[in-house]
C-alpha positions as CSV (number, residue, x, y, z in Angstrom):
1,X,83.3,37.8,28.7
2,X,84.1,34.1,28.4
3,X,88.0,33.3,27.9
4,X,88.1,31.0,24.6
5,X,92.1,29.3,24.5
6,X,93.0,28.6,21.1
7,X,94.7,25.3,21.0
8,X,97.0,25.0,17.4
9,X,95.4,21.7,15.0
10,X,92.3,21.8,17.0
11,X,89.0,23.6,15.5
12,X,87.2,26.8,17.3
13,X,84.3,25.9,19.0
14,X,81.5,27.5,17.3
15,X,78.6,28.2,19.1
16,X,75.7,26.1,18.8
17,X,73.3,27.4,15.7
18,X,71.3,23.8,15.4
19,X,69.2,25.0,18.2
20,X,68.7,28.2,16.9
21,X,67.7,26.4,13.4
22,X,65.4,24.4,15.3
23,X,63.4,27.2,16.8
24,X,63.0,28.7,13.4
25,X,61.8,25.8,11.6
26,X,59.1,25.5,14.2
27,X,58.3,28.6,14.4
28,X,57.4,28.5,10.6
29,X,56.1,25.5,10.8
30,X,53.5,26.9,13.5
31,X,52.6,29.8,11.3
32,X,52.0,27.3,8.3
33,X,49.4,25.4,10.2
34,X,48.4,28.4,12.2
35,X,47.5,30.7,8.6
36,X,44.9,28.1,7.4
37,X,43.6,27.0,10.8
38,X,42.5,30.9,11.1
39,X,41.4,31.3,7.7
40,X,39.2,28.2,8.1
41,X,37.7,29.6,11.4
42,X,37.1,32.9,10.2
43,X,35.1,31.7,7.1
44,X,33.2,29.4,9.1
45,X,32.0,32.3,11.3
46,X,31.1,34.6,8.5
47,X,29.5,31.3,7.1
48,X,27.0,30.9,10.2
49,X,26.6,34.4,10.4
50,X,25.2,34.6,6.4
51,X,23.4,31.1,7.3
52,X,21.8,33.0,10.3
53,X,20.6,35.9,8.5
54,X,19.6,34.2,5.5
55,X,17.1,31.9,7.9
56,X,15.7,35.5,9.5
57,X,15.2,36.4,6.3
58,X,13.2,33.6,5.1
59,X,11.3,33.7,8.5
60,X,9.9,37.8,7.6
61,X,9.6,36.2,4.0
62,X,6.9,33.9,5.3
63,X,5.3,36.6,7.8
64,X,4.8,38.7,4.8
65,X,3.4,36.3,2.7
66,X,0.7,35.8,5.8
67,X,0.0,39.3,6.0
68,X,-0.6,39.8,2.6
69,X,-3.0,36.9,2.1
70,X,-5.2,38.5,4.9
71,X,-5.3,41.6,3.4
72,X,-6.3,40.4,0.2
73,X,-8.9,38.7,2.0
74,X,-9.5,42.1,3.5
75,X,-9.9,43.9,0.3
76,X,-12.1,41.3,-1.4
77,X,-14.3,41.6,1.3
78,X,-14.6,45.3,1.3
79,X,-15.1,45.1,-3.1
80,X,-18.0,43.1,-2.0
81,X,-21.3,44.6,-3.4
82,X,-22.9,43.4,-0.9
83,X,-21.0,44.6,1.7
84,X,-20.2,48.3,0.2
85,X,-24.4,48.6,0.2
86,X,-24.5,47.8,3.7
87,X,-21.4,50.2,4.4
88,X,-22.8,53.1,2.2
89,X,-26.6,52.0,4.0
90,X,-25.4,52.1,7.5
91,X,-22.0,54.2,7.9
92,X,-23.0,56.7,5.7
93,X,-26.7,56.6,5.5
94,X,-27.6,56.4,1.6
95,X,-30.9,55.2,0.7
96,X,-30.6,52.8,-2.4
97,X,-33.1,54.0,-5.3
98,X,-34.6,52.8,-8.7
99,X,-32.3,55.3,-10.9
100,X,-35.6,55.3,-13.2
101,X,-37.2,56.6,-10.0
102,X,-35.1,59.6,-9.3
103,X,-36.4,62.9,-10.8
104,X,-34.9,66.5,-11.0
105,X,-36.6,69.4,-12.3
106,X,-35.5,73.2,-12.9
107,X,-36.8,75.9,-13.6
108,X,-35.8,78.1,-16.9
109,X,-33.6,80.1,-14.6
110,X,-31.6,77.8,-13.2
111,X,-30.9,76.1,-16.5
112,X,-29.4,79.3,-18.1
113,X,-27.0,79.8,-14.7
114,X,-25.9,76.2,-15.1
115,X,-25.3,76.8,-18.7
116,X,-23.4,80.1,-18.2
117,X,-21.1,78.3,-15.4
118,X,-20.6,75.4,-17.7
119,X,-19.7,77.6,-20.9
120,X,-17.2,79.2,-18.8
């Protein structure tokens, strides 16, 4: 321990608390600059991020839009009359008829089964 000699009518040294002051003053002085700085960083990150996802967003937006034009295109081709004669002519082999033209005939037997099934 250090040996202090107290000399009558002078003062006691006192140790030295102006550097200790000091310190403290800049260290709140760092943490005053340093809060903001990293407030204003961390917003700008989450700022870009939003930015970015908003942009892939807007990019699927677009891609969608695309695909649904061609598949309205699709489905106004295939509500075609035109084009569900040649389907129902060729895929599924129908034979297109004068409806005046088309003819069915029973006999009385036949009739009264149909009737019974119908009744029922």
């Amino acid at each position: 321990m250090k040996k202090i000699d107290f000399v009558v009518g002078k003062p006691i040294p006192q140790p030295d608390r102006k550097a200790d002051s000091d310190l403290l003053k800049l260290v709140f002085i760092t943490i005053l600059i340093a809060i903001p700085l990293l407030i204003y960083v961390a917003l700008s990150v989450s700022y870009m991020a939003i930015d970015y996802q908003i942009s892939e967003l807007i990019k699927q937006k677009e891609e969608l839009n695309r695909e649904r034009a061609v598949l309205l295109l699709e489905k106004e081709k295939l509500l075609n009359l035109a084009n569900v004669e040649e389907i129902a002519s060729k895929k599924l082999g129908m034979i297109k008829e004068n409806p005046t033209e088309i003819r069915i005939s029973f006999d009385e037997e036949t009739v009264k089964k149909l009737s019974v099934r119908v009744k029922q």
